[in-house]
C-alpha positions as CSV (number, residue, x, y, z in Angstrom):
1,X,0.0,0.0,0.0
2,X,1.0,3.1,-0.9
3,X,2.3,6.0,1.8
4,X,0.6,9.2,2.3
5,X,1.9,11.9,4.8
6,X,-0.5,12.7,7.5
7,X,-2.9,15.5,7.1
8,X,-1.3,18.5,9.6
9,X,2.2,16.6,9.8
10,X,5.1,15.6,8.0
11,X,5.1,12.1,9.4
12,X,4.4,9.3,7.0
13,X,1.9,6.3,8.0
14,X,2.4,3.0,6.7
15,X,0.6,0.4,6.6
16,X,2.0,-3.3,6.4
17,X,-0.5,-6.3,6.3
18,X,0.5,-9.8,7.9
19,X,0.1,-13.1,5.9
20,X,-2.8,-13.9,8.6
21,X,-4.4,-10.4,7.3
22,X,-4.0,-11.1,3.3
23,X,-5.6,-14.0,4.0
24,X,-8.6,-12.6,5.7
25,X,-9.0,-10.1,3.1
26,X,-9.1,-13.1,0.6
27,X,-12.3,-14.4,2.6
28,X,-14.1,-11.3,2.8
29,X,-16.9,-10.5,0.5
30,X,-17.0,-7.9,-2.0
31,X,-19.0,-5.5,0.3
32,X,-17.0,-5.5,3.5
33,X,-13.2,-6.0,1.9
34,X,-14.5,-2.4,0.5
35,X,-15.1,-1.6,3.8
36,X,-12.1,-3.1,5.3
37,X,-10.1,-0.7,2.5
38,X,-11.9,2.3,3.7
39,X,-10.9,1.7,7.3
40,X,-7.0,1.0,6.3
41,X,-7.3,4.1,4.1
42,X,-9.1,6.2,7.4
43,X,-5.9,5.0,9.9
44,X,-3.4,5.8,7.4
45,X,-4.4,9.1,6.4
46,X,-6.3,10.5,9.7
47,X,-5.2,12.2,12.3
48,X,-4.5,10.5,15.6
49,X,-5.2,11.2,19.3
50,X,-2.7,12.4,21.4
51,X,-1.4,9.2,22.2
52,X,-0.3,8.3,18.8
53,X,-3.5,5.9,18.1
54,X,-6.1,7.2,15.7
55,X,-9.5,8.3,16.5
56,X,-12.2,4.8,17.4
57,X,-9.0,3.0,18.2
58,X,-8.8,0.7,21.3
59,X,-6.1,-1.1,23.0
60,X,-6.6,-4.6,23.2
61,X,-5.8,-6.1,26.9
62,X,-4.3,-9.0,26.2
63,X,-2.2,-11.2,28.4
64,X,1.2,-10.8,25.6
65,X,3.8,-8.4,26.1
66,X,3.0,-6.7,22.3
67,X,0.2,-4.0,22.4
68,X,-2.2,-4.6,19.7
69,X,-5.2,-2.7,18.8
70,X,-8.7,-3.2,17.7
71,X,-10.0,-0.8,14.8
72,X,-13.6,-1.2,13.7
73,X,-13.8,-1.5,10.2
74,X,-18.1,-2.7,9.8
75,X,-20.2,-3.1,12.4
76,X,-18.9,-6.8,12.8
77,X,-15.7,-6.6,11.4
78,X,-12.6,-5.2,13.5
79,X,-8.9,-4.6,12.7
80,X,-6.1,-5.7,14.7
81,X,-3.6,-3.5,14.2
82,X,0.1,-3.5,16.3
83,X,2.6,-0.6,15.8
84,X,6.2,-0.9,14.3
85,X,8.9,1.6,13.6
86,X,8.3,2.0,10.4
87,X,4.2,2.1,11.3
88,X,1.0,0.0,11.5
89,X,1.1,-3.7,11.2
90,X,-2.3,-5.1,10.3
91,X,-1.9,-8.0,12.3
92,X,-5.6,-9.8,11.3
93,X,-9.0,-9.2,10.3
94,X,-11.9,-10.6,13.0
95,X,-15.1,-10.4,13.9
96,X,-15.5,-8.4,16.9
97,X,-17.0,-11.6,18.4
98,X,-13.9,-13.3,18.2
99,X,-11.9,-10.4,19.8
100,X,-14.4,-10.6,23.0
101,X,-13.9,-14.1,23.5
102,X,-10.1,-13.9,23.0
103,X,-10.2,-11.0,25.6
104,X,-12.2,-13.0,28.3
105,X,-10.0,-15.9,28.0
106,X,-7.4,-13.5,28.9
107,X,-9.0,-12.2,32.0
108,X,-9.4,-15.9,32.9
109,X,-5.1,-16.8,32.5
């Protein structure tokens, strides 16, 4: 994916999808890989929050010692995203179901 600098900045988001995340894509339908596109277009070229993350992002409490983060992308459909040097990592694409049950079987460990 292409780089854009960041509205109000000189800094450069990138974005850098994970096998795990091509392959979701791949599995989407038409109508919510449009979506998905949108989303990944909104983090890269949006402005963030004072904490780096941008706006409707959440941190994802899980029990690893990476942060990840959860970005929704449809109503059902959220992006994980995790943050490198060189920018976001799309880590996967689930549905939001998923991430509450992976979440509570954290709280649980």
């Amino acid at each position: 994916m292409p780089e854009h600098d960041q509205p109000g900045g000189s800094s450069v988001a990138k974005i850098e999808l994970t096998r795990r995340a091509h392959a979701a894509m791949r599995l989407l339908e038409p109508d919510e890989e449009a979506a998905v596109a949108k989303a990944l277009d909104y983090i890269r070229d949006t402005s963030t929050t004072k904490e780096g993350l941008p706006q409707k992002a959440r941190v994802l409490a899980l029990p690893t010692p990476d942060k990840f983060y959860s970005f929704p992308a449809t109503p059902r459909l959220r992006i994980v995203l995790s943050l490198s040097q060189e920018g976001w990592v799309v880590e996967d694409i689930l549905d939001h179901r998923r991430i509450d049950r992976l979440l509570r079987a954290g709280e649980r460990s």
